[in-house]
N, C-alpha and C positions, 0 to 999 in steps of 0.2 A: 362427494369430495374425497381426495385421497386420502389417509390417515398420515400425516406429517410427521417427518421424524423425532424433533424435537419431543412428542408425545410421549418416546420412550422404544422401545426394542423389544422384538418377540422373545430373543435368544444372544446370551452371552456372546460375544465375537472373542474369537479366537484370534489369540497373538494382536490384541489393540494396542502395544508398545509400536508392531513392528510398522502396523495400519499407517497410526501418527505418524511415525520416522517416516515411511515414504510421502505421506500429503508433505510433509517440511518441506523432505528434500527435492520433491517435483517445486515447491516454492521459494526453493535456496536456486535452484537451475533459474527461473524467472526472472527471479533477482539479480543474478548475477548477469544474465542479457541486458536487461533494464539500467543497471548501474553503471556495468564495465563499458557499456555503448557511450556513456558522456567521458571513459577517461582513454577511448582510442580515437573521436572527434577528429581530433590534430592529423590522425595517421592516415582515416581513409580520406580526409579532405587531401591531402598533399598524393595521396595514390590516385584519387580520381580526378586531378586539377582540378577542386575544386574551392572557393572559399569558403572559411568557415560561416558566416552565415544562411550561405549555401547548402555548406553539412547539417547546417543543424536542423535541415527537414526531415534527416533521418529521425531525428531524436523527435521530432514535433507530431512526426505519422505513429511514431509508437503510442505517444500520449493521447493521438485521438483514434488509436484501435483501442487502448482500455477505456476510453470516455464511450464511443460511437458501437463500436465491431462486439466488445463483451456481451450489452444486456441486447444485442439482436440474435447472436450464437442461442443467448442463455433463451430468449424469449421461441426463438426456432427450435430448440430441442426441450421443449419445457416439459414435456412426456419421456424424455430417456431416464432411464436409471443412472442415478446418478454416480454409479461405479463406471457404464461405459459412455458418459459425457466424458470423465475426467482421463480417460484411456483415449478416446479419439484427440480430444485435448490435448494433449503431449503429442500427438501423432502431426497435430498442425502446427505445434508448439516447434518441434524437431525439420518440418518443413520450412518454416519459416524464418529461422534461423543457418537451415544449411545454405537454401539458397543466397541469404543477406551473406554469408561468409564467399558463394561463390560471384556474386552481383558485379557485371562490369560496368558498370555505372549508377549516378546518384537516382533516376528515374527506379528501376530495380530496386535497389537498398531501398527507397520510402517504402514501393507498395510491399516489401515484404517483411520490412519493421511495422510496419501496420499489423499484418499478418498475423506475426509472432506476438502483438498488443492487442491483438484483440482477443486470445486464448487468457490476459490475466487475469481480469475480472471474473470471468466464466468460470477461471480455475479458482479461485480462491472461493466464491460462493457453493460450489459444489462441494469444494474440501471442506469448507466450515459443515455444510450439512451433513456427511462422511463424520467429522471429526464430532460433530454435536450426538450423531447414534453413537459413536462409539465409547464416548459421554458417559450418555445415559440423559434423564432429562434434570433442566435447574443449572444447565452447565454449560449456554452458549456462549461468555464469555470466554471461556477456558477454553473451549471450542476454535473459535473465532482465534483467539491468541496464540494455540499452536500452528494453525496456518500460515500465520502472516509472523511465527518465528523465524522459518526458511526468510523470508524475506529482511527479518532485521541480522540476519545472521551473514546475509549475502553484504548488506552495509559494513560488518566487519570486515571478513575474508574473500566473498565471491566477487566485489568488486576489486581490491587494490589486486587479487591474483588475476583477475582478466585484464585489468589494465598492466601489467607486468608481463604477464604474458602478449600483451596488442605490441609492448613499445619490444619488447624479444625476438620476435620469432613473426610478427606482421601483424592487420589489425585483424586478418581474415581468420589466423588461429585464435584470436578471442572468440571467434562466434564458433570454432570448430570444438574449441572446450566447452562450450554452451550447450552443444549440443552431445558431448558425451557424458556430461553431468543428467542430461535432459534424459538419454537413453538409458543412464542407470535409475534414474527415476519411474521410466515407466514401467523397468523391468519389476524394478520393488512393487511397485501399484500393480501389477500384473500377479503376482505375488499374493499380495499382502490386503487387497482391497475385498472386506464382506462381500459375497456373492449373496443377494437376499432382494427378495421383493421390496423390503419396507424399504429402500433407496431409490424405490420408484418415484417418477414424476409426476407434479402436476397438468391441470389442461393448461393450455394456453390462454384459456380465458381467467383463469384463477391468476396467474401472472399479470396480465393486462388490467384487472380489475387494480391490482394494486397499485397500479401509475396513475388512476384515477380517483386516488387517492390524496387530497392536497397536503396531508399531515406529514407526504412519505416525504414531498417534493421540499418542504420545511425542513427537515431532517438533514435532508440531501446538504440543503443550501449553509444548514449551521456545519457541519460536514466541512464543506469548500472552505469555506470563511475560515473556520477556525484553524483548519491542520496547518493551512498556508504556512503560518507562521514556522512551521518546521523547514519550508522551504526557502523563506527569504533568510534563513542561517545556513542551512548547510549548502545553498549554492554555492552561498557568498565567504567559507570558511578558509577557502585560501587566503584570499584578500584579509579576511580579516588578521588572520598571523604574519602576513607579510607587510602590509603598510600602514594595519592600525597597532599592532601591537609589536613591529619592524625587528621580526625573528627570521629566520634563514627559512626558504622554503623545504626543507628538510622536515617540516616539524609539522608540514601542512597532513600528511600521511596518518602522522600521529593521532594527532586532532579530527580526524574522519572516523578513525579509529575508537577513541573515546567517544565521539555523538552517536556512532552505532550500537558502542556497547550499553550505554544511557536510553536508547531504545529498545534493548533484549531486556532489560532490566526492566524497566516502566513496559514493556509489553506483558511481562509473564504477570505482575502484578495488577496490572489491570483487567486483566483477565478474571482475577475471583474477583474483586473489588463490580465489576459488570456484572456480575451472577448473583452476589447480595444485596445489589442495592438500585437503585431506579436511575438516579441522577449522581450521584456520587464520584462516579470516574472521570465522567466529562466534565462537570462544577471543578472540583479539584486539580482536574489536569490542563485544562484552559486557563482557570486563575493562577496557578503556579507557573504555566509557563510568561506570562504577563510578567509576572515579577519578574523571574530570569531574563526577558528582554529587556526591560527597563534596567535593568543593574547592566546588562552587556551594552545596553545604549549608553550607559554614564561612567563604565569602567572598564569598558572590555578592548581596553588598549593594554593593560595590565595582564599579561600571560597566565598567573597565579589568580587570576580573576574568572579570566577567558575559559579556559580550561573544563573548571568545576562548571560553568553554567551552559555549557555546551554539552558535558554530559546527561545537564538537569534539564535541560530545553528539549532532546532526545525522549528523556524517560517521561518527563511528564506529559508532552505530546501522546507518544504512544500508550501512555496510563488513559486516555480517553478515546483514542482508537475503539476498545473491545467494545464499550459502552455504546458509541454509536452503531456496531454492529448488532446488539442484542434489541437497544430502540427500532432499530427499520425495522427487526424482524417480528419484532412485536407489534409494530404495526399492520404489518401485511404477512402473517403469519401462514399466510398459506402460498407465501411466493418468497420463501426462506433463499434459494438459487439467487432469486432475481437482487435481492435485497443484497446480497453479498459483492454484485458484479457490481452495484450503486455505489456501493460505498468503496469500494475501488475505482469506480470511474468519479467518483467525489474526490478523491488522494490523488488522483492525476490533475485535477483541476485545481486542486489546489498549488500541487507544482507550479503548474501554469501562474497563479496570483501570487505565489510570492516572490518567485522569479520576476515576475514582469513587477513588483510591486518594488522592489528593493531594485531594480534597473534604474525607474524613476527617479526613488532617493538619489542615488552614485550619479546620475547624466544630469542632473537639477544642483552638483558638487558640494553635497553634504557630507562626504565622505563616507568611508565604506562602513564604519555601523551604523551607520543610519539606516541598512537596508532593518535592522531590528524592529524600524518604527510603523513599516508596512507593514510589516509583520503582527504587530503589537494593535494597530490599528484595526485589521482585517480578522485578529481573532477576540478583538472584543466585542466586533459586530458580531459574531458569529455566537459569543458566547450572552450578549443581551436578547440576543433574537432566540435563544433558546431559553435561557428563564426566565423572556416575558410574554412566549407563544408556546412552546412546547412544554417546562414544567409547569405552568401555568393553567393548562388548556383542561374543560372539563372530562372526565375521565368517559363518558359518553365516546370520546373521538380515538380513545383508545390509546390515548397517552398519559400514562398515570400524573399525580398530581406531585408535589414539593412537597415533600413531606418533613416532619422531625430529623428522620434518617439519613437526611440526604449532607 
């Protein structure tokens, strides 16, 4: 079997500032396709006659390339190095974003939002394993947490700038910035990425063995359950400033702004918080976020309320991010890639549940925080199925146990 990076490095890498900076920023470009595609919706639907529920197959083909398209890439190139997975990566990534930019119709636009969604997962589990050599070993959190920086950073700036740029200059130059972010991305990783054996791959049977694994597929499932609840807020965050808490839509901008930077925040700290401890980021950051939905279900018509727990529902969500990303790979430790594309095609799915779970709430006229409660529902499942199967389970199965520390 191959000697897995996580184990440590032959040889110091040179310029590992500059390594990090480009994995981000190929994950700020991802981001910002991903995000800025839900705030130009309105644009290409009106340029292509079409209706919005219509457009939003674009948006549904992207979520099922990171669910479906990621762990087949990741599982088909399980033997590349993973310096030139993450170089063709960007190569499909820049494809499938030029053509979405030049697509004369909604047929087009899906299959190549697909395209461009099925490079996320792939990318991010290779970066994490990139970013964990460049580490060193004891440091997958940390790892894991600069990759999917780019991605909380794109929630602050790469999103409201593509959509500013869609409603400017058209929706077709959102995806053309997409793809020059994306191009100065590869150049850095071109750049900037170890050139070394030890970012070699494994077989594909050391991958596969991992899916037949039912501990992973538990993982997977606390994964979905639990993130959800980051999605039935921040769909629903317009609504909430406009007709629960009946402030000027001027403010909704704002408020995007604040749950992304409450995501950078609770990202970088759950990042050490996953590397010292077993269960601590995801215990901590599921019951915290509990709380802050509950107090947004009972007060978050109050601005000065709103506000602060929209930052805290951000951070503390992604405070248990890192964590689930160090459990997979601790479980299947020898399909570190695979593990990564999972638990992004887990975050896609969970979009998926708290979207559809907070539609419910609002069409059943509970009113718009109520989508908090699917939310709130969806991640306590998530969080009982995890310390009463996975902290739990004996240590035999390769999931440490609840400890004192945790």
């Amino acid at each position: 079997m191959h000697r897995q990076v996580h184990e440590g490095r032959s040889a110091p890498v040179r310029r590992p500032k500059l390594t990090l900076f480009a994995l981000a920023l190929g994950t700020f470009a991802i981001g910002t396709g991903e995000f800025g595609s839900n705030g130009i919706i309105q644009l290409f639907a009106s340029d292509l006659d079409l209706t919005i529920p219509v457009a939003t197959h674009a948006i549904t083909a992207y979520a099922f390339g990171v669910v479906v398209g990621s762990p087949l890439i990741t599982l088909f190139y399980a033997r590349t190095n993973r310096r030139s997975l993450l170089l063709g990566l960007v190569v499909l990534f820049l494809v499938g974003n030029a053509i979405s930019a030049l697509a004369p119709s909604i047929e087009l636009l899906v299959v190549f939002r697909f395209v461009a969604g099925s490079v996320q997962g792939a990318f991010f589990g290779a970066g994490a394993v990139v970013a964990a050599y460049v580490y060193g070993p004891g440091r997958g959190g940390r790892a894991f947490a600069t990759v999917m920086g780019g991605l909380t950073l794109a929630t602050i700036v790469g999103s409201p700038l593509g959509t500013f740029i869609g409603q400017s200059a058209g929706w077709r130059a959102m995806y053309w910035t997409v793809v020059a972010i994306g191009l100065l991305a590869g150049v850095a990783l071109v750049a900037w990425l170890p050139r070394t054996g030890d970012l070699r791959g494994s077989s594909v049977v050391d991958e596969l063995r991992a899916l037949r694994r039912p501990e992973v597929w538990v993982m997977f499932t606390v994964a979905a359950l639990g993130i959800s609840s980051i999605f039935a807020v921040y769909t629903f965050i317009g609504p909430f400033v406009t007709d629960a808490a009946r402030r000027d839509a001027s403010l909704v901008p704002i408020a995007l702004a604040v749950f992304g930077l409450g995501m950078a925040v609770g990202n970088g700290l759950g990042g050490r918080v996953a590397d010292r401890f077993a269960h601590r980021g995801l215990v901590w950051g599921y019951g915290g976020v509990l709380a802050l939905l509950a107090l947004i279900g009972v007060a978050g018509d109050n601005l000065m309320v709103l506000m602060p727990c929209l930052f805290g529902v951000g951070a503390t969500m992604m405070f248990a991010i890192p964590t689930i990303q160090v459990r997979l790979t601790s479980l299947a430790p020898d399909a570190p890639t695979l593990m990564g594309a999972l638990n992004l095609a887990a975050l896609n799915l969970a979009n998926s549940l708290g979207a559809i779970g907070g539609a419910v709430t609002i069409d059943a006229g509970w009113g718009p925080l109520s989508t908090v409660w699917a939310g709130f529902v969806l991640t306590t499942a998530g969080l009982i199925l995890y310390v009463t199967i996975v902290a739990r389970a004996p240590v035999a199965t390769g999931i440490p146990r609840l400890s004192s520390r945790t």
